[in-house]
Every structure is written in C-alpha cells, then in structure tokens.
KOLDO-509049 format. One line per 10 residues: their letters; for each residue x, y, z of C-alpha. Coordinates in nm, 4 decimals. Example, Ala and Ser with C-alpha at 12.3 -4.5 7.8 and 13.67 -1.06 7.14 Angstrom:
<tordrens>
AS> 1.2300/-0.4500/0.7800 ~ 1.3670/-0.1060/0.7140
</tordrens>
This chain:
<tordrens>
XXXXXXXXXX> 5.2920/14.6621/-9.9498 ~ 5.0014/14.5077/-9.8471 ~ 5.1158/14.1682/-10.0442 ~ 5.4036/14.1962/-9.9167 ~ 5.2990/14.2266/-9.5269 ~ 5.1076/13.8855/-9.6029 ~ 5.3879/13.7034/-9.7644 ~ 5.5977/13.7811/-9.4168 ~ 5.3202/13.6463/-9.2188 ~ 5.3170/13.3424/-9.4172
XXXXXXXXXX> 5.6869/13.2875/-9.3501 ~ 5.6459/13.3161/-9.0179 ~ 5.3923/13.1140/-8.9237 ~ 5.5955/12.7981/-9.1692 ~ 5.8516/12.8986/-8.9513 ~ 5.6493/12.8655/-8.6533 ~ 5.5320/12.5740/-8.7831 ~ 5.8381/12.4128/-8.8742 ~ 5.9485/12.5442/-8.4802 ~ 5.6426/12.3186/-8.3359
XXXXXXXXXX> 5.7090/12.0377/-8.5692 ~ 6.0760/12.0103/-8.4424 ~ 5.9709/12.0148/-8.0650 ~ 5.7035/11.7771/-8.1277 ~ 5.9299/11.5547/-8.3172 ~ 6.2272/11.5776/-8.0428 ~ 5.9868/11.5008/-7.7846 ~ 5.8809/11.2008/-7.9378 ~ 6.2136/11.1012/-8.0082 ~ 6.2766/11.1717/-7.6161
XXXXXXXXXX> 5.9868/10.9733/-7.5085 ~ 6.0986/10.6839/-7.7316 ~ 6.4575/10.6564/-7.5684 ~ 6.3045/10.6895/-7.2302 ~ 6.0831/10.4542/-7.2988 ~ 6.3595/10.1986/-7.4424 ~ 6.5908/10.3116/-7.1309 ~ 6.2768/10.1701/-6.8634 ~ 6.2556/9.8732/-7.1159 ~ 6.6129/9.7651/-7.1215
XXXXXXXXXX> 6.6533/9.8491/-6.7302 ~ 6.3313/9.6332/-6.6414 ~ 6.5083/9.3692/-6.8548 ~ 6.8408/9.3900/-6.7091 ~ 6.6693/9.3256/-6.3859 ~ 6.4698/9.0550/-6.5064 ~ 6.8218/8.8806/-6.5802 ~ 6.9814/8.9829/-6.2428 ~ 6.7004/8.7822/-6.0901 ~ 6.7102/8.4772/-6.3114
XXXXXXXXXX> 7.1000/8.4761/-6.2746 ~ 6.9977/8.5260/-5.9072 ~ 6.7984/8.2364/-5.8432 ~ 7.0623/8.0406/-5.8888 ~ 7.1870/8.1201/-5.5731 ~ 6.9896/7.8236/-5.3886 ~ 7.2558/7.5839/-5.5701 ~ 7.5248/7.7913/-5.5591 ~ 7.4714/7.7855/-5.1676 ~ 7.4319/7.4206/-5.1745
XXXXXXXXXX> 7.6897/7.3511/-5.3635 ~ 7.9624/7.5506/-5.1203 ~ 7.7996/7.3984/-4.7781 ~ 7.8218/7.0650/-4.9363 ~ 8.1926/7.1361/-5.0730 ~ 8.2945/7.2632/-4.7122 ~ 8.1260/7.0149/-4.5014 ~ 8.2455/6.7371/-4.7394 ~ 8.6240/6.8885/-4.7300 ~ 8.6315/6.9370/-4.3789
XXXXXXXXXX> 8.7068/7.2679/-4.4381 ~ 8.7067/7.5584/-4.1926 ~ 8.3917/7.6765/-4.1395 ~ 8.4633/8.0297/-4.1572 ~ 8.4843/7.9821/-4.5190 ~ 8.0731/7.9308/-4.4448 ~ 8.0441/8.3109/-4.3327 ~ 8.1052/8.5567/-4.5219 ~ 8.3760/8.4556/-4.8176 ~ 8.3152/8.5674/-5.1432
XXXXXXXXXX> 8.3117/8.2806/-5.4028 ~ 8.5182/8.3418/-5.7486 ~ 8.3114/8.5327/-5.9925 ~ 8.1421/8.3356/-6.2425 ~ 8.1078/8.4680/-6.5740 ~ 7.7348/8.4945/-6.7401 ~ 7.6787/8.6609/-7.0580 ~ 7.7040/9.0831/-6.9561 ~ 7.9255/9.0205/-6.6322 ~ 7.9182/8.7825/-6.3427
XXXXXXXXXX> 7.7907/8.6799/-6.0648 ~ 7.9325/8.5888/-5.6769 ~ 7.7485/8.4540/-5.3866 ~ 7.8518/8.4288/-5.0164 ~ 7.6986/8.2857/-4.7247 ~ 7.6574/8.4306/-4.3696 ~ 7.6205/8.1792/-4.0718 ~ 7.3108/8.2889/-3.8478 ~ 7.3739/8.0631/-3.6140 ~ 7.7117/8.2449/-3.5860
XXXXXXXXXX> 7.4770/8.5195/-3.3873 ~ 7.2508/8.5319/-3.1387 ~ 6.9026/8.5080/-3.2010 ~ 6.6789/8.7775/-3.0366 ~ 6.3690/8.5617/-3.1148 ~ 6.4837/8.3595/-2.8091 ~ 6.3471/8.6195/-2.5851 ~ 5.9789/8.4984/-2.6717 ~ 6.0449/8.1554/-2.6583 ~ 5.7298/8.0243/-2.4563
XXXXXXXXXX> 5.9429/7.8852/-2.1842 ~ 5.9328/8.1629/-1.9372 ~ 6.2725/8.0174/-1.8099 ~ 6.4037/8.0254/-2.1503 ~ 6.2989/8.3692/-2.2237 ~ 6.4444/8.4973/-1.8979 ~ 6.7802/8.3242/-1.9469 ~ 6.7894/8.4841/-2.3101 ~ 6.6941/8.8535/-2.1882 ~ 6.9702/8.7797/-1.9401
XXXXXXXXXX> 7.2026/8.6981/-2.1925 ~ 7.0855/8.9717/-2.4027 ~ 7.1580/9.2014/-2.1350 ~ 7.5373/9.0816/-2.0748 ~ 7.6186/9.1019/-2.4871 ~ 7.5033/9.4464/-2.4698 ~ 7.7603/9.5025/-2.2044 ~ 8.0177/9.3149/-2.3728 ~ 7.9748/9.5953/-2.6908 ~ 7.9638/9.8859/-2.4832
XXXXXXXXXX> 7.5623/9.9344/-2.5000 ~ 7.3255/10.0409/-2.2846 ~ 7.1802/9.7097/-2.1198 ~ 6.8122/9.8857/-2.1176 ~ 6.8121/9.8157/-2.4795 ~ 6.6755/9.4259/-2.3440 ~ 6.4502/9.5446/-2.1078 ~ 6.2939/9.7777/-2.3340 ~ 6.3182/9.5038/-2.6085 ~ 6.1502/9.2679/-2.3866
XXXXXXXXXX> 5.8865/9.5178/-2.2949 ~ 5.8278/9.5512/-2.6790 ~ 5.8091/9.1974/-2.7690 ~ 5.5282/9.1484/-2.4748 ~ 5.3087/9.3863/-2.5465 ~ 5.3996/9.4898/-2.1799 ~ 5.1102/9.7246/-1.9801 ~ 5.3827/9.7951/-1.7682 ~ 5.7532/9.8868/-1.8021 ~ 6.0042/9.6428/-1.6559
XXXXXXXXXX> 6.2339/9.8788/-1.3430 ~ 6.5088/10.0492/-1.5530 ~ 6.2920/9.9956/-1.9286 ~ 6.2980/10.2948/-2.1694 ~ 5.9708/10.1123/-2.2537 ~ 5.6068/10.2596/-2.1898 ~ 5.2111/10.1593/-2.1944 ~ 5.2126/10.2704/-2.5379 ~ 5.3796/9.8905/-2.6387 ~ 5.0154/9.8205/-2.4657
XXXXXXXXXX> 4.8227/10.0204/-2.5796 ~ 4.8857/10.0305/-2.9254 ~ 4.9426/9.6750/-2.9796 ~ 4.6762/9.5388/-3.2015 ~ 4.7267/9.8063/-3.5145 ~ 5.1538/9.7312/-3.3987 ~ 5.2683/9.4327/-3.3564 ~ 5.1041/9.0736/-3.1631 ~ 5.2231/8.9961/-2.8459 ~ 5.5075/8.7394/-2.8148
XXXXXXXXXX> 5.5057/8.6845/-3.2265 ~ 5.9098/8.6862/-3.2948 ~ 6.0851/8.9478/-3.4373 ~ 6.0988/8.9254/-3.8338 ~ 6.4232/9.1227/-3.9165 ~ 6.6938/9.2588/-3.6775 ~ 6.6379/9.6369/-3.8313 ~ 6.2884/9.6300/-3.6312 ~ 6.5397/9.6863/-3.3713 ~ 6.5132/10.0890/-3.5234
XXXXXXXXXX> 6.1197/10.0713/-3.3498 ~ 6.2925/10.0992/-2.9923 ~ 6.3410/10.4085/-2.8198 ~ 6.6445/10.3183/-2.6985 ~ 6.8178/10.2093/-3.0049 ~ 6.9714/10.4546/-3.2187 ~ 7.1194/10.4729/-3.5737 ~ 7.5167/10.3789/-3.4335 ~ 7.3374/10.1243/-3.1673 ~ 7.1392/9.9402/-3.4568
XXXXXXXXXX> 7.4541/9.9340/-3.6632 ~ 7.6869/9.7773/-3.3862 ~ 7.4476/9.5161/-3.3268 ~ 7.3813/9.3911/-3.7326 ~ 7.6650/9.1673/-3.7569 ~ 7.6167/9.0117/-3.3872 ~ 7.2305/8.9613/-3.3864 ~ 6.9589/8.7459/-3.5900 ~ 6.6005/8.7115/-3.5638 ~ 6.5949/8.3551/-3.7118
XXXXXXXXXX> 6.1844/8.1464/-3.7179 ~ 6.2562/7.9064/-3.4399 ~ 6.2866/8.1029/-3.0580 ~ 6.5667/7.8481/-2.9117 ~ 6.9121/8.0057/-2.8790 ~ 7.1573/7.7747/-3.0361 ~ 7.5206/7.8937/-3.0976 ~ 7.7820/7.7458/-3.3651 ~ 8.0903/7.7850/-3.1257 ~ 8.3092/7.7340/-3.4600
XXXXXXXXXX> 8.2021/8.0462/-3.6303 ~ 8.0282/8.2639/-3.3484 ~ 8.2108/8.5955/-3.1685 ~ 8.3712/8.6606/-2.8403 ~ 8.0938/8.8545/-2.7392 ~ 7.8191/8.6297/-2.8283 ~ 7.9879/8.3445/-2.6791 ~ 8.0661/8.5244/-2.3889 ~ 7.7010/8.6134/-2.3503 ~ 7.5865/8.2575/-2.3173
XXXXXXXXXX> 7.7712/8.1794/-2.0691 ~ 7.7551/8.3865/-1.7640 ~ 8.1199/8.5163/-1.5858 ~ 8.3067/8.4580/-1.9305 ~ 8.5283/8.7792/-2.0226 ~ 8.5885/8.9069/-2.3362 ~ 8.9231/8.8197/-2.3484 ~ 8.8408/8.4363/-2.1732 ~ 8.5960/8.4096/-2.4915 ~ 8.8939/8.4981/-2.7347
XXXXXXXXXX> 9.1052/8.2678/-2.6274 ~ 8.8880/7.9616/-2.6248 ~ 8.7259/8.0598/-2.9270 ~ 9.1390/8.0824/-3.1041 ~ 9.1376/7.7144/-2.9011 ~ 8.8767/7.5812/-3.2095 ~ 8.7432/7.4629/-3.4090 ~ 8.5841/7.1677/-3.2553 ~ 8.4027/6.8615/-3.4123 ~ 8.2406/6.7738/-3.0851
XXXXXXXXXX> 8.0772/6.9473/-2.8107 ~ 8.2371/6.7275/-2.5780 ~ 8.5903/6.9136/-2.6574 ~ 8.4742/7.2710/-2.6287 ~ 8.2830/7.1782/-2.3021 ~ 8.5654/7.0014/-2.1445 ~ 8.8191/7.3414/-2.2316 ~ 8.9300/7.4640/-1.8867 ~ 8.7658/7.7680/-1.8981 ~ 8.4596/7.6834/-2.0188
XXXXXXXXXX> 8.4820/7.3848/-1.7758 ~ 8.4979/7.6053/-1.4690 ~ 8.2155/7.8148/-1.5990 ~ 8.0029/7.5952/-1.7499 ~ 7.6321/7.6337/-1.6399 ~ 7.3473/7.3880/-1.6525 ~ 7.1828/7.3637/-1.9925 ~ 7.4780/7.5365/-2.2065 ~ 7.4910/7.2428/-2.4090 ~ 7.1860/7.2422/-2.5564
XXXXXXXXXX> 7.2448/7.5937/-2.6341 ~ 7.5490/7.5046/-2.8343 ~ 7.6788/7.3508/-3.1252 ~ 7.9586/7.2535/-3.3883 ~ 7.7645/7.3464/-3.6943 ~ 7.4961/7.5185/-3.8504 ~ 7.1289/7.4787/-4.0493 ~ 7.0523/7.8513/-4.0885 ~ 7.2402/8.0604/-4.3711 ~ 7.1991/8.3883/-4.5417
XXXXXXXXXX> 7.2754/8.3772/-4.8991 ~ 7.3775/8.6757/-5.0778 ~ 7.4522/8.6904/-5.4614 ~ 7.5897/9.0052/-5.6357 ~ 7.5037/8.9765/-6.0123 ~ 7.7149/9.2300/-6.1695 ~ 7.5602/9.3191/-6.5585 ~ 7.7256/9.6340/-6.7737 ~ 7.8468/9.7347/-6.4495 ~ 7.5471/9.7556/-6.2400
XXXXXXXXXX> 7.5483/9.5809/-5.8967 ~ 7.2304/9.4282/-5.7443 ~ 7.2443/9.2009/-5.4750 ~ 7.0023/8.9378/-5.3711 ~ 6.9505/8.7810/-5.0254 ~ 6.7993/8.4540/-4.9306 ~ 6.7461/8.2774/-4.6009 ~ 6.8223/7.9491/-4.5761 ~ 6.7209/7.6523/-4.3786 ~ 6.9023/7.3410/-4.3523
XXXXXXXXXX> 6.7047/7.0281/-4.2642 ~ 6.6333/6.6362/-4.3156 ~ 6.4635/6.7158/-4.6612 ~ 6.7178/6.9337/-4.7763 ~ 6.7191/7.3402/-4.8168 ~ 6.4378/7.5485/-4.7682 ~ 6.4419/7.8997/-4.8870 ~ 6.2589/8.0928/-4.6104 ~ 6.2419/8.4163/-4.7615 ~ 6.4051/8.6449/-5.0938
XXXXX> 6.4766/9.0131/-5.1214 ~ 6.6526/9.2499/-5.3640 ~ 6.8721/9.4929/-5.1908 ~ 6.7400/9.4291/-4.8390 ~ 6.9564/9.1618/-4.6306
</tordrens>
C-alpha cells in the first residue's frame, strides 16, 4: 500500500512537472512572437519613414510640374497624387497651400498697425463662419501676455500672470491646435477653423487669392460679403495682382495696403505622404518653405499635421 501511495505521488508530481514545463515553454514561445511582432512593427515603421522622406521630392517635383504647366493651382492644395508602388504597398503625397489661409501669427507682427489690422481681420473671418468674434480678443490677449483683458475678452490676468512657465509674450503661435488653450474655443470652434487658419514662421499676412476661401478673402478686405468674395474668387485665377485689384468689386472696396497683403502664388506648403505597407496607413507631414535657395523643410511629424 504504502509503495503504492508513493508511486501515485511520483506520477503526480511528473505530471505537475510536465504541467509547469508546458506553461513555461508556451510562455516563452509567447514572449518570442511578441517580441518578433514589436520587431517587425518597429521595422515596418522604419520603412514608412524612409519611403516617407521622399516626400521633399515628391513635393518638388508636383510644384515644379504645376508651376511649369501652368496648371491650376488648386491642383497645389489638397489633390492626392497617383499611388506609387514600393515593395509592401504604396505611397501618395499631397500638398496643402498655407498661404491659401490666414495666418494667425500676423496678430504679433511687431507693427502695432499691422497687428491691429490683423486682429481686425481676425475678428470679421470669425463672423464670416458664424463664431464668436471674442475668440480674437481673447486670442490677442493670449498672444500678449496681456495684464489686462481687452472690453468684451474671455481673456484674464492669468495670460499675465502665468506667463513665464506658459508661453513668451508676442512669440508666434507654433500650431493652429494651440488654439484648444483658449477659453473661448471649443472642440466644434477649433475644428471649423483648421482648414481656414495657419500659424506659418513669418507674422505678415499674405493671401494667395488663387487658392484662398471666400471667407478669408473676405476678411482682408473690410465691407466684402460672403457672397461678393464668391463671385470674384469664381472670377480667377489671376497671374497678376493688377487683374484681381482692378475687378469691380474689389476695386470699389479696395483699402490702402491690400496689395501687399496679397498675392498670385505661394512659398509655404504642407506636405503630407500616406505610405500604405500590408495595409497599415501612416501619414507623414512636412512644412515647406519655398525660397531663392530652393525648399526648406521647416518641420516633420508622424501622424500630427
């Protein structure tokens, strides 16, 4: 009996054994195909971004194809590009004209006149969208570092008071979404203003009249409707200024300076490339510069436009 009572405890713990052995071994196993999983998706990455990088002469290549062409310059902002083929799946790029928007950078430009005739214009866009015109004055507020709140502001002395751990006073605006700091800006707000607003380096307001909106245009110059804005814009595109300034109803409208806060074509892009690989989408952003010396790549993100 007594033999026998040992031989069962024998089995069991080999079976025991054999139990721990099997869990140990499938956890190994698991570890090792997790492991290979991070490996292969740090790699795929790793190709995105190569395959990615060539989006500085993809970009090139299609503003020197359109300006060459004399094509419309829409084609600049916002059309896809045919998908080229890389080993995996493909890649497309597009560009987005930020001069087709207008640039809320302008409202620290260190002209006081400037800056007052952007927060003005600021002011009449919101309008034009159906926002709440505080959105400026608080904006403004922010942008200052303002002790005080401009009459009608949703901004406070906290802007002051708070400023050296926030923000420096009159330093422009990085990215539109810092538009989300603002107590007046909501979630729907934010999102109506994306595709109409930039925060481009340089704080002048200049406007390509061949790709920019009703309601941007219609913003820059002061008594234009909506609907006035539409139909000069559907009058376009223009090669010269000297057209689009000599339309009737810009004509009758036209205020000193506008010119200079206007033009026919554009130096600042953003590039987006979508690298599709085994059915995974990434997309890359770049901002571009267009200058004398060629293209300057001011910035690159994954995900983040």
């Amino acid at each position: 009996m007594a033999l026998r009572r040992q031989r069962g405890a024998a089995l069991l713990i080999a079976l025991i054994a054999a139990a721990l052995a099997s869990v140990i071994a499938l956890g190994l196993i698991e570890r090792g195909q997790g492991t290979q999983a991070r490996t292969q998706a740090l790699l795929d990455n790793e190709r995105a971004y190569q395959y990615a990088l060539g989006m500085e002469l993809l970009a090139r290549d299609l503003i020197e194809q359109a300006l060459s062409d004399g094509a419309d310059p829409a084609l600049l902002n916002g059309e896809w590009t045919p998908p080229f083929d890389v080993p995996g799946g493909w890649v497309q790029g597009r560009l987005f004209d930020q001069q087709a928007r207008f640039n809320l950078n302008a409202l620290v430009h260190p002209d006081p006149g400037s800056s007052a005739q952007a927060l003005a214009a600021f002011e009449r866009l919101l309008e034009h969208v159906g926002l709440d015109p505080v959105i400026a004055l608080e904006l403004a507020d922010w942008l200052e570092g303002a002790p005080i709140a401009r009459p009608g502001s949703a901004g406070s002395g906290v802007y002051a008071a708070f400023r050296p751990p926030y923000r420096a006073a009159g330093v422009p605006m990085a990215h539109p979404s810092e538009l989300r700091w603002l107590r007046s800006v909501d979630a729907p707000a934010a999102e109506r203003l994306a595709s109409l607003t930039t925060t481009l380096p340089p704080t002048e307001q200049r406007i390509n009249i061949n790709t920019t909106t009703a309601p941007v245009l219609a913003a820059l110059v002061p008594e234009l409707s909506l609907e006035e804005a539409e139909r000069v814009l559907a009058d376009g595109p223009w090669r010269e200024l000297r057209g689009f300034l000599g339309h009737p109803v810009i004509q009758a409208l036209a205020t000193p300076g506008l010119e200079a806060r206007l033009s026919v074509s554009s130096r600042w892009y953003l590039a987006q490339a979508r690298v599709t690989l085994d059915g995974v989408e990434r997309d890359y952003f770049g901002l571009i510069q267009l200058g004398g010396s060629g293209y300057d790549f001011r910035w690159f993100s994954q995900g983040v436009p």
